[in-house]
DOROLUM-404438 format. One record per residue: chain; residue in three letters; y, z negated, x negated of N, C-alpha, C in turn. Coordinates in nm, 2 decimals, decimal comma, always signed. Each point is the difference from the previous one (the first is absolute). Example, Ala and Ser with C-alpha at 12.3 -4.5 7.8 and 13.67 -1.06 7.14 Angstrom:
<nuros>
<nuro><chain>A</chain><res>ALA</res><n_y>-0,57</n_y><n_z>-0,78</n_z><n_x>-1,32</n_x><ca_y>+0,12</ca_y><ca_z>+0,00</ca_z><ca_x>+0,09</ca_x><c_y>+0,12</c_y><c_z>+0,00</c_z><c_x>-0,09</c_x></nuro>
<nuro><chain>A</chain><res>SER</res><n_y>+0,11</n_y><n_z>+0,07</n_z><n_x>+0,04</n_x><ca_y>+0,11</ca_y><ca_z>+0,00</ca_z><ca_x>-0,09</ca_x><c_y>+0,11</c_y><c_z>-0,08</c_z><c_x>+0,08</c_x></nuro>
</nuros>
This chain:
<nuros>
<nuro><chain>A</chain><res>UNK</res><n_y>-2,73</n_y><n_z>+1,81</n_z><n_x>-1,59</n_x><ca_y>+0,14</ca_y><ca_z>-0,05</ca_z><ca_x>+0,02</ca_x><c_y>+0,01</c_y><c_z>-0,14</c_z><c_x>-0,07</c_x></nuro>
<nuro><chain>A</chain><res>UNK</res><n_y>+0,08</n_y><n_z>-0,02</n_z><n_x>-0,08</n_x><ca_y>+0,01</ca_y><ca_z>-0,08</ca_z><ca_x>-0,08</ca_x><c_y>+0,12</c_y><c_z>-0,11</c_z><c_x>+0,05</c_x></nuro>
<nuro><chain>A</chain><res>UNK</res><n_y>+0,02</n_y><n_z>-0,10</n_z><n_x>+0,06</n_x><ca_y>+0,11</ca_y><ca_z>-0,09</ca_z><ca_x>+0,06</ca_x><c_y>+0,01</c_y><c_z>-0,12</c_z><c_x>-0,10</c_x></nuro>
<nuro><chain>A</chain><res>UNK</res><n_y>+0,09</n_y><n_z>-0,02</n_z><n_x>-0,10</n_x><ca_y>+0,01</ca_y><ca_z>-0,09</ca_z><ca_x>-0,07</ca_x><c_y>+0,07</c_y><c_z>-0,15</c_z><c_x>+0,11</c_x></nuro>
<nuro><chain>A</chain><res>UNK</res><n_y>-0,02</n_y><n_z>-0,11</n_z><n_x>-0,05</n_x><ca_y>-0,01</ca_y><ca_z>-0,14</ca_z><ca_x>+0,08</ca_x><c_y>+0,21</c_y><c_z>+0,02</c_z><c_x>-0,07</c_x></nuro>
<nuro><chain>A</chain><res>UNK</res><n_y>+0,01</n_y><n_z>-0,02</n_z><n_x>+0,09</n_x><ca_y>+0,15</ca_y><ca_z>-0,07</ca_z><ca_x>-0,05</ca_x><c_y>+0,06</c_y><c_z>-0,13</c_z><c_x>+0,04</c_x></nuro>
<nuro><chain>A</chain><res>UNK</res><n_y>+0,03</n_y><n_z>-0,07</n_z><n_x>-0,06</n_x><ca_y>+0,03</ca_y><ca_z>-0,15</ca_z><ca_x>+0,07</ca_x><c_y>+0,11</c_y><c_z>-0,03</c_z><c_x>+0,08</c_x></nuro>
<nuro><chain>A</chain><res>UNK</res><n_y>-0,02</n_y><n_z>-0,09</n_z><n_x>+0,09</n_x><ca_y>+0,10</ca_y><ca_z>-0,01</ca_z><ca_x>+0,11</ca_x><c_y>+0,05</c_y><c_z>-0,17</c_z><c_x>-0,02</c_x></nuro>
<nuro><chain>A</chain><res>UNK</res><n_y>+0,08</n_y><n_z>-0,02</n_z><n_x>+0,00</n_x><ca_y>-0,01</ca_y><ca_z>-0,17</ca_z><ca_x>+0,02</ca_x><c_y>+0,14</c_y><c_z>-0,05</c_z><c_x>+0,11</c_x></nuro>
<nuro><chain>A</chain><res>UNK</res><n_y>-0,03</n_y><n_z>-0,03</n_z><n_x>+0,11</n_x><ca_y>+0,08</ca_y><ca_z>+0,01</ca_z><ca_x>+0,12</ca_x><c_y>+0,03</c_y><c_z>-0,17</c_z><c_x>-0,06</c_x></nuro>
<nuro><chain>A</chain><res>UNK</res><n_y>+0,12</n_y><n_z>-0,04</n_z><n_x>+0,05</n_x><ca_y>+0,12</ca_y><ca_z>-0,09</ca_z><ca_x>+0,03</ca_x><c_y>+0,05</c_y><c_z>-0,03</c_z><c_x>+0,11</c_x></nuro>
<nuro><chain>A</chain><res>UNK</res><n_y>-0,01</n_y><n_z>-0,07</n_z><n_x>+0,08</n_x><ca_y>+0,07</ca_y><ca_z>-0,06</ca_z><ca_x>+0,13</ca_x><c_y>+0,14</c_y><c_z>-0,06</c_z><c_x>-0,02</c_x></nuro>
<nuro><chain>A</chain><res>UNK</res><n_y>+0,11</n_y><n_z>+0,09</n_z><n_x>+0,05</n_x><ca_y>+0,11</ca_y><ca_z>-0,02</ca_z><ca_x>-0,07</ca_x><c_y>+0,11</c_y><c_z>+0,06</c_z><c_x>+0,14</c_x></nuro>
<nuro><chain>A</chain><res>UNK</res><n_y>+0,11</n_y><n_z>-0,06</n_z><n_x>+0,04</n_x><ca_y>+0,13</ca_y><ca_z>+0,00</ca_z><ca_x>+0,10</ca_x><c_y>+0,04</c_y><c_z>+0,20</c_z><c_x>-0,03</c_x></nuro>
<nuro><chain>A</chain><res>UNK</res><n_y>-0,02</n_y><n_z>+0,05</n_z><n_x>+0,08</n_x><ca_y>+0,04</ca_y><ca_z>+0,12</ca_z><ca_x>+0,00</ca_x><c_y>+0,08</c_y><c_z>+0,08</c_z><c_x>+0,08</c_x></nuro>
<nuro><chain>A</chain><res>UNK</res><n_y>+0,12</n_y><n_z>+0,06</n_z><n_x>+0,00</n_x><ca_y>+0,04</ca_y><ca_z>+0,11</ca_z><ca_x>+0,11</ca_x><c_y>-0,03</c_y><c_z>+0,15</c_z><c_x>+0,06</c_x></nuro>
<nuro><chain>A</chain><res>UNK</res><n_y>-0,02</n_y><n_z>-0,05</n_z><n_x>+0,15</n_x><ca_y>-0,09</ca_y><ca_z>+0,13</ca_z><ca_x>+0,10</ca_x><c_y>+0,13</c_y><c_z>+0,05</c_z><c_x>+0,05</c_x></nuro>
<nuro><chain>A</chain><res>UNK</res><n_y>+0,00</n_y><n_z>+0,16</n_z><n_x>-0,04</n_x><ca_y>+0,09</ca_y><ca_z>+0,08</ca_z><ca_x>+0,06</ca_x><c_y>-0,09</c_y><c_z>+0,10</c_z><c_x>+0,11</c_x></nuro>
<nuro><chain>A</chain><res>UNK</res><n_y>+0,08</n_y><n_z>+0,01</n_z><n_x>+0,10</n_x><ca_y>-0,06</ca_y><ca_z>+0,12</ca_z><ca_x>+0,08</ca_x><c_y>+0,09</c_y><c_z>+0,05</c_z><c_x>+0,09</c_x></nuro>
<nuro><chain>A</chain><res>UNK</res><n_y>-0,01</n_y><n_z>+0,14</n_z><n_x>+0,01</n_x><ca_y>+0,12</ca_y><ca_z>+0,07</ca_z><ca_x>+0,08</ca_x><c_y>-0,11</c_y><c_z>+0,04</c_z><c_x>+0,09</c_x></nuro>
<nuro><chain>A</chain><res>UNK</res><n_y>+0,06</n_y><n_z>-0,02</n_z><n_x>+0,19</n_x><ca_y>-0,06</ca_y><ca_z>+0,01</ca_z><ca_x>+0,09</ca_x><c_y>+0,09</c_y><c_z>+0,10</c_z><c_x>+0,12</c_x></nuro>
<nuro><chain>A</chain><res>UNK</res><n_y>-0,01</n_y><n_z>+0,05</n_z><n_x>+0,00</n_x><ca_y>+0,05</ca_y><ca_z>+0,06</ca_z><ca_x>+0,15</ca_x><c_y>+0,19</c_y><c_z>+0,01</c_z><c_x>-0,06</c_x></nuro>
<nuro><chain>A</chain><res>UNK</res><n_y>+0,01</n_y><n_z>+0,07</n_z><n_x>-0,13</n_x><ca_y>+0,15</ca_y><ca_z>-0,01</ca_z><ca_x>-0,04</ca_x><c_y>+0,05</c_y><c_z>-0,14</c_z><c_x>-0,07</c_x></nuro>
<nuro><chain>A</chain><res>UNK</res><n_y>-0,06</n_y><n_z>-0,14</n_z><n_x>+0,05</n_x><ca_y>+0,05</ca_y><ca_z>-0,09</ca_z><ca_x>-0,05</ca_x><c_y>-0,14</c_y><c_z>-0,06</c_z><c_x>-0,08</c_x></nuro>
<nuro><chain>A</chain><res>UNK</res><n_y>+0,15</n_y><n_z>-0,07</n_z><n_x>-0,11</n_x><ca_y>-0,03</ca_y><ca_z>-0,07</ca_z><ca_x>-0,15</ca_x><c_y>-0,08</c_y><c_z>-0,14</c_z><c_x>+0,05</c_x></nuro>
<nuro><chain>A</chain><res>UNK</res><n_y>-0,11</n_y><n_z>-0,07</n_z><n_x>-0,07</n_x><ca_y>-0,03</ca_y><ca_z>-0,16</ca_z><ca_x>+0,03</ca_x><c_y>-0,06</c_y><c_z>+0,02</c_z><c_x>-0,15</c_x></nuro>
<nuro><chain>A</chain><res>UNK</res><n_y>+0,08</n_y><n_z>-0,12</n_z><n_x>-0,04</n_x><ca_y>+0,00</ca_y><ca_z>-0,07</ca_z><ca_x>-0,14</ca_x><c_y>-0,06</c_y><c_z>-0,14</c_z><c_x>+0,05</c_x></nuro>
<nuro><chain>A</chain><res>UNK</res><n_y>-0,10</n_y><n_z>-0,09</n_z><n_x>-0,02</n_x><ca_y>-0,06</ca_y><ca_z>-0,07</ca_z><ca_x>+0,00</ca_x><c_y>-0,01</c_y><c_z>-0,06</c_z><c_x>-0,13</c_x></nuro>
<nuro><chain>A</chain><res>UNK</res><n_y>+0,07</n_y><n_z>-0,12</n_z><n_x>-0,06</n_x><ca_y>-0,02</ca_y><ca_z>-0,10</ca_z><ca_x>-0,14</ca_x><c_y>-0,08</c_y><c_z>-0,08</c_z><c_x>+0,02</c_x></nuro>
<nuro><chain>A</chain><res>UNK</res><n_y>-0,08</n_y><n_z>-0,03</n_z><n_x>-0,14</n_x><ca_y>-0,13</ca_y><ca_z>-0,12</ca_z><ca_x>-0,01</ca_x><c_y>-0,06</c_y><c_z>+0,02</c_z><c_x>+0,11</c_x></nuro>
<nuro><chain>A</chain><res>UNK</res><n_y>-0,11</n_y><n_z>+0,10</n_z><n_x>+0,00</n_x><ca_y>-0,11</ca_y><ca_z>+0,01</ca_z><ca_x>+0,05</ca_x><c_y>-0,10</c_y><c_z>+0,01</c_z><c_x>-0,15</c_x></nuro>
<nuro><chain>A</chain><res>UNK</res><n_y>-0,11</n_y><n_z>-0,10</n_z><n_x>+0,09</n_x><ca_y>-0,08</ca_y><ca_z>-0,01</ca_z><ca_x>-0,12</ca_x><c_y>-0,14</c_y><c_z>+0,10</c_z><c_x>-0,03</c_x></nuro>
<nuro><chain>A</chain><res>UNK</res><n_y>+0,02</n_y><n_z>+0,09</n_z><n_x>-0,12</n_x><ca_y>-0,12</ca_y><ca_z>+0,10</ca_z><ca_x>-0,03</ca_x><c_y>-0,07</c_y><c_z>-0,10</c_z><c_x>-0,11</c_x></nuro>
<nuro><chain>A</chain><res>UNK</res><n_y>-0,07</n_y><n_z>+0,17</n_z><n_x>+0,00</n_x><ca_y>-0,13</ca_y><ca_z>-0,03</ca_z><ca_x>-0,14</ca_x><c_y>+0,08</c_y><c_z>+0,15</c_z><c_x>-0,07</c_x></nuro>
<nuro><chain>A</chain><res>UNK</res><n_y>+0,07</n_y><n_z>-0,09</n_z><n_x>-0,12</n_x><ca_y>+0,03</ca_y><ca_z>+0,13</ca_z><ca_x>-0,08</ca_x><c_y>-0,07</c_y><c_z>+0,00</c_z><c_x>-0,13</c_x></nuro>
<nuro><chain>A</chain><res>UNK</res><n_y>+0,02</n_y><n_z>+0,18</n_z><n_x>+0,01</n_x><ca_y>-0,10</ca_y><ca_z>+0,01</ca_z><ca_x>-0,16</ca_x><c_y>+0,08</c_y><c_z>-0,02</c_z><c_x>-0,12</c_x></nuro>
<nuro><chain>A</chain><res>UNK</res><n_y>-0,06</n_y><n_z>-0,04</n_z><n_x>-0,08</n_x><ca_y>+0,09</ca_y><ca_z>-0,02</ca_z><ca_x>-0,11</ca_x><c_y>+0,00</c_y><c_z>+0,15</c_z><c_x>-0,11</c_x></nuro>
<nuro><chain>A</chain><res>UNK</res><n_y>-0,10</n_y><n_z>+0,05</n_z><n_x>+0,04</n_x><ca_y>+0,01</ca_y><ca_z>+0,14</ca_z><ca_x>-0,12</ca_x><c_y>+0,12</c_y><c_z>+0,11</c_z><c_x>+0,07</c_x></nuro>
<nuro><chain>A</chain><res>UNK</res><n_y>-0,06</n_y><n_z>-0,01</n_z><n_x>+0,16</n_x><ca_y>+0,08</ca_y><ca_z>+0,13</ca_z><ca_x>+0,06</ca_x><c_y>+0,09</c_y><c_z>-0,02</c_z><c_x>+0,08</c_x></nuro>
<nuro><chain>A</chain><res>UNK</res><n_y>+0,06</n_y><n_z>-0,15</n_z><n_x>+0,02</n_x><ca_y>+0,09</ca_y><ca_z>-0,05</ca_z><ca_x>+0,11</ca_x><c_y>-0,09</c_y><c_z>+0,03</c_z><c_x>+0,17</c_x></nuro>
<nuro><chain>A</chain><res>UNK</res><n_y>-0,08</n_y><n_z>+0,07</n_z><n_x>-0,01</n_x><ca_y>-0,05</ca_y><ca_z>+0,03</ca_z><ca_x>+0,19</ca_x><c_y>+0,04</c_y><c_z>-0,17</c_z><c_x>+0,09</c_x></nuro>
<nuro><chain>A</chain><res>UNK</res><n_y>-0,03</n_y><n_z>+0,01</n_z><n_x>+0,11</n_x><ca_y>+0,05</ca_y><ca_z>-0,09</ca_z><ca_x>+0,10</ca_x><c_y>-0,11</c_y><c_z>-0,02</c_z><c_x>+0,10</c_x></nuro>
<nuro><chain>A</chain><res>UNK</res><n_y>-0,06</n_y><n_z>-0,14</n_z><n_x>-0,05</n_x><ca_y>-0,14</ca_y><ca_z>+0,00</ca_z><ca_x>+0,13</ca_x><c_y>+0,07</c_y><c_z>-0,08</c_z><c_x>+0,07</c_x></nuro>
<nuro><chain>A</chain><res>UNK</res><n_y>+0,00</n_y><n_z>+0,00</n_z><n_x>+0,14</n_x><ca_y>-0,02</ca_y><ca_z>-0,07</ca_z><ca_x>+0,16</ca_x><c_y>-0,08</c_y><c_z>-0,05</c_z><c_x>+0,08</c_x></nuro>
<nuro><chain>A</chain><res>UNK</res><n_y>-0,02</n_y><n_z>-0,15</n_z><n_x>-0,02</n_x><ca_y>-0,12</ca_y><ca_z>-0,02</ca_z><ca_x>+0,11</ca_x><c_y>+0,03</c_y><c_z>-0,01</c_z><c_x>+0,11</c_x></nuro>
<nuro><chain>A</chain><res>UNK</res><n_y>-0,08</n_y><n_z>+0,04</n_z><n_x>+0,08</n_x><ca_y>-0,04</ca_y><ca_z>+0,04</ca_z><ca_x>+0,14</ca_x><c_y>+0,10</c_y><c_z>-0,06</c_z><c_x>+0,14</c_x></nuro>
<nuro><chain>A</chain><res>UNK</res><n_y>+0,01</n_y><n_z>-0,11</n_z><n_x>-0,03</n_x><ca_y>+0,06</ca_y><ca_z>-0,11</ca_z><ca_x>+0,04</ca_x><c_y>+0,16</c_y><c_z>+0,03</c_z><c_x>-0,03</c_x></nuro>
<nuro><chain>A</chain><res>UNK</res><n_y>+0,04</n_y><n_z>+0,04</n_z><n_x>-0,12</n_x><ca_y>+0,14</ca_y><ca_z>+0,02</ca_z><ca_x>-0,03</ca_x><c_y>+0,01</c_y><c_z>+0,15</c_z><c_x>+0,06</c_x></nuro>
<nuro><chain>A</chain><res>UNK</res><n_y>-0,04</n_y><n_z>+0,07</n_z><n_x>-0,03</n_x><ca_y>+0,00</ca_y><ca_z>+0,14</ca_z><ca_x>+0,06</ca_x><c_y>+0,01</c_y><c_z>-0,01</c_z><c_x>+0,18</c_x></nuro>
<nuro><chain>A</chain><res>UNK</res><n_y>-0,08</n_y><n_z>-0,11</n_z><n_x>+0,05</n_x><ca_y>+0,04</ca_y><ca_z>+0,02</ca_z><ca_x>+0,15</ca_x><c_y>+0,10</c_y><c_z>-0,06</c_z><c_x>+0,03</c_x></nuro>
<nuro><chain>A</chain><res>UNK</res><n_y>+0,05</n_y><n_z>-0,09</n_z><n_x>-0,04</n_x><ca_y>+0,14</ca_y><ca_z>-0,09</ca_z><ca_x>-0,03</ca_x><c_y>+0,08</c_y><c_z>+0,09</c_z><c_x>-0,02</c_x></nuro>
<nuro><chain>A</chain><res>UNK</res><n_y>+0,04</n_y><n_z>+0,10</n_z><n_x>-0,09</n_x><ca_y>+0,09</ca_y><ca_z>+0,06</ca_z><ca_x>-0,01</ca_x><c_y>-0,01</c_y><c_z>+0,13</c_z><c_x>+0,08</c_x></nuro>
<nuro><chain>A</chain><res>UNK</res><n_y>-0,09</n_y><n_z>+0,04</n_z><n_x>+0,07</n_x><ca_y>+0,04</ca_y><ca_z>+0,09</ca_z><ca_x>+0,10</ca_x><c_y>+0,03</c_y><c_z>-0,04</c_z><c_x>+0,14</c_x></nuro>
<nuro><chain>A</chain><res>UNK</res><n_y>-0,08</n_y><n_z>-0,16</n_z><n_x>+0,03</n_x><ca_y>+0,06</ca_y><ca_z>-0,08</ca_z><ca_x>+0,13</ca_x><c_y>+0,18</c_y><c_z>+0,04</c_z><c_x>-0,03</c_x></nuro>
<nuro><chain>A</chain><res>UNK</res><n_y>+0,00</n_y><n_z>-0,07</n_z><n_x>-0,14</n_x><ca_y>+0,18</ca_y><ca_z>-0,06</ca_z><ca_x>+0,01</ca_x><c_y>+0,07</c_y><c_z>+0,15</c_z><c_x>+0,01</c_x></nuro>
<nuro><chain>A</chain><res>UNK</res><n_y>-0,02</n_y><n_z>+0,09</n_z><n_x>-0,07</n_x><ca_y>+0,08</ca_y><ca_z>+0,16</ca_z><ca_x>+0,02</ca_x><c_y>-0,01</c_y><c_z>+0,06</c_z><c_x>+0,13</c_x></nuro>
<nuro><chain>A</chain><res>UNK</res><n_y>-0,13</n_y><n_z>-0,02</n_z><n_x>+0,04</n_x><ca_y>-0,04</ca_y><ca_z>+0,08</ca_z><ca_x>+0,13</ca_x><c_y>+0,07</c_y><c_z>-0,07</c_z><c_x>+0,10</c_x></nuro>
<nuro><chain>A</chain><res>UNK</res><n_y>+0,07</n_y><n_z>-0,09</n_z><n_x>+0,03</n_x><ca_y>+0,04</ca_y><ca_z>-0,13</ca_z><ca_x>+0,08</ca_x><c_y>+0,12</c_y><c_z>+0,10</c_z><c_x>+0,07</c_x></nuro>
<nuro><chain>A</chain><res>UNK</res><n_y>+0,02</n_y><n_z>-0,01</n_z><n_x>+0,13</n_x><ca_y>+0,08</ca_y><ca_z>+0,01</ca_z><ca_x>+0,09</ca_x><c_y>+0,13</c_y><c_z>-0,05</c_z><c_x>-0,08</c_x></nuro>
<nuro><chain>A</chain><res>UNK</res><n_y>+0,03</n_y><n_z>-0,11</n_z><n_x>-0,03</n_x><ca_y>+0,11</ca_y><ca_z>-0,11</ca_z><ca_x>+0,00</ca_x><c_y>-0,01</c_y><c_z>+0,01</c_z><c_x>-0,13</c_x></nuro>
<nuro><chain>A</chain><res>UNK</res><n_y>+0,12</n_y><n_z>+0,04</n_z><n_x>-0,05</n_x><ca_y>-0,02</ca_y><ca_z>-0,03</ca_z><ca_x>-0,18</ca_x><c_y>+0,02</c_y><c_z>-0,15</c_z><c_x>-0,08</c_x></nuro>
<nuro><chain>A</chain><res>UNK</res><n_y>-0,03</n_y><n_z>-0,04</n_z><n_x>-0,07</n_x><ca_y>+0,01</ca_y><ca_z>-0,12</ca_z><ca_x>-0,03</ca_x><c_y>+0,13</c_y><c_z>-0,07</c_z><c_x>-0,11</c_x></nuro>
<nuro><chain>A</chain><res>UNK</res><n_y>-0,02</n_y><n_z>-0,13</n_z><n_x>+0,03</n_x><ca_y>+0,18</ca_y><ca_z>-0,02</ca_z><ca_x>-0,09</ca_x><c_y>-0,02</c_y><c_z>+0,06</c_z><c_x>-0,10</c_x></nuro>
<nuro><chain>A</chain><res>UNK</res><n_y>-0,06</n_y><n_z>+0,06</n_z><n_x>-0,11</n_x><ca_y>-0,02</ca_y><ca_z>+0,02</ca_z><ca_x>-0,14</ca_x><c_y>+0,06</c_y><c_z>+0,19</c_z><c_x>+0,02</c_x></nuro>
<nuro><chain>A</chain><res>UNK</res><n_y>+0,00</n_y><n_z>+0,04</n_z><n_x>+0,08</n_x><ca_y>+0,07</ca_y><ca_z>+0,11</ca_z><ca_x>-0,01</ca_x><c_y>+0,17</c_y><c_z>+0,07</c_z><c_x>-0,03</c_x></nuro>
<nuro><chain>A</chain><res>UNK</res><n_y>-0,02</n_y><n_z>+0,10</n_z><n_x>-0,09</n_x><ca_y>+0,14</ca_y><ca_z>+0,01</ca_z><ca_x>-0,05</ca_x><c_y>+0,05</c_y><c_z>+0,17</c_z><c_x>+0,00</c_x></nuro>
<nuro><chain>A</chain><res>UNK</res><n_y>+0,07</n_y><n_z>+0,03</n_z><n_x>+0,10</n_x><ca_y>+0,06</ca_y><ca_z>+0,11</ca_z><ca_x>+0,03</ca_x><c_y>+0,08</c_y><c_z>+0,08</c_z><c_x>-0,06</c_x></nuro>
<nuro><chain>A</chain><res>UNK</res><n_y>-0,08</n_y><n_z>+0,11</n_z><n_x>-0,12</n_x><ca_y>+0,04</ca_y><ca_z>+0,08</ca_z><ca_x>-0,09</ca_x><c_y>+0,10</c_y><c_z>+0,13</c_z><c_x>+0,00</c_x></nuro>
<nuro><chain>A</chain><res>UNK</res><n_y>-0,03</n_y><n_z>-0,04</n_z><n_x>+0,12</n_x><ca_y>+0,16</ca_y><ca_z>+0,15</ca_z><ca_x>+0,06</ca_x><c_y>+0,12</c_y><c_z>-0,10</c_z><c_x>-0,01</c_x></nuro>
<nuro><chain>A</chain><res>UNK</res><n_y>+0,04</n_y><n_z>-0,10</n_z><n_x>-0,03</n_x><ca_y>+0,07</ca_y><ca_z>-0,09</ca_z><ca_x>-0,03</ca_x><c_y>+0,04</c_y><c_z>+0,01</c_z><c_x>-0,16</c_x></nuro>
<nuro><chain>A</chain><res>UNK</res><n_y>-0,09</n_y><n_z>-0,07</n_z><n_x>-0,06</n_x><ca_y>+0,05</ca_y><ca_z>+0,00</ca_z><ca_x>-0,12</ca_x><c_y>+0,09</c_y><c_z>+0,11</c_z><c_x>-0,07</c_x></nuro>
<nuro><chain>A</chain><res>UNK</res><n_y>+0,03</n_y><n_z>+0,01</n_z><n_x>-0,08</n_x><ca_y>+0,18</ca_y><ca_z>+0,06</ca_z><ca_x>-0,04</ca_x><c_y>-0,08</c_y><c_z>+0,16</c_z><c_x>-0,12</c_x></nuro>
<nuro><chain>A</chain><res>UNK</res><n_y>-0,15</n_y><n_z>-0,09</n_z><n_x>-0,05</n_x><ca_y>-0,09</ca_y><ca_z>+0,11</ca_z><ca_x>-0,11</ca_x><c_y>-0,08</c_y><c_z>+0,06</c_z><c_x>+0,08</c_x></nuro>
<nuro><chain>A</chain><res>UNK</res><n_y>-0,04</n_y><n_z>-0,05</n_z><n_x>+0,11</n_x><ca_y>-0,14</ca_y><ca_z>+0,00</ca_z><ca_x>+0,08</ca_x><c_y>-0,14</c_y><c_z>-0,06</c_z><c_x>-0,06</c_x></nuro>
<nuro><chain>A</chain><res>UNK</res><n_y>+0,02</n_y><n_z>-0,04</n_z><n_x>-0,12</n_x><ca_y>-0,10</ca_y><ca_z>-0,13</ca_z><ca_x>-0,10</ca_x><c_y>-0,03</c_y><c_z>-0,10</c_z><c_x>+0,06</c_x></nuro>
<nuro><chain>A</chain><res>UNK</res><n_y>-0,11</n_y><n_z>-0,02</n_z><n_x>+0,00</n_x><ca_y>-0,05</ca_y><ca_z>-0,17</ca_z><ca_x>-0,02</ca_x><c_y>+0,04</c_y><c_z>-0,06</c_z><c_x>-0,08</c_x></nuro>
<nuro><chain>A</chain><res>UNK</res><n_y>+0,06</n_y><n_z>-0,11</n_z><n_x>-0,01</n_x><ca_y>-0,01</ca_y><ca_z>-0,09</ca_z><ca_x>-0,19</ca_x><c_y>-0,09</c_y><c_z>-0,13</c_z><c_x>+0,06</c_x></nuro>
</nuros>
């Protein structure tokens, strides 16, 4: 089997985390990854990744929340 090396060269750069849970949308801006610069992928350290499941998984939504059955397109902008 032959696996040729391909290069990766990750960037730590302000990114947006979408995730649809249980029906509803959470858009999350400037969270900070390791993006690849060949393939765009999206790395998360450990620390950000439990952070953003504390803050979604949370009883009590937080002021940064924006209620899309509202909007007029149903879009984020």
């Amino acid at each position: 089997m032959n696996l040729s090396a391909r290069k990766e060269t990750f960037v730590e750069q302000p990114v947006t985390y979408a995730l649809e849970m249980n029906g509803k949308f959470f858009v999350i801006e400037h969270v900070r990854a390791g993006v690849c610069v060949e393939t765009g992928e999206q790395l998360f350290s450990p620390d950000t990744v439990e952070y953003l499941e504390r803050t979604i998984w949370a009883d009590n939504p937080s002021s940064f929340t924006y209620p899309t059955e509202n909007h007029p397109t149903g879009e984020l902008r």
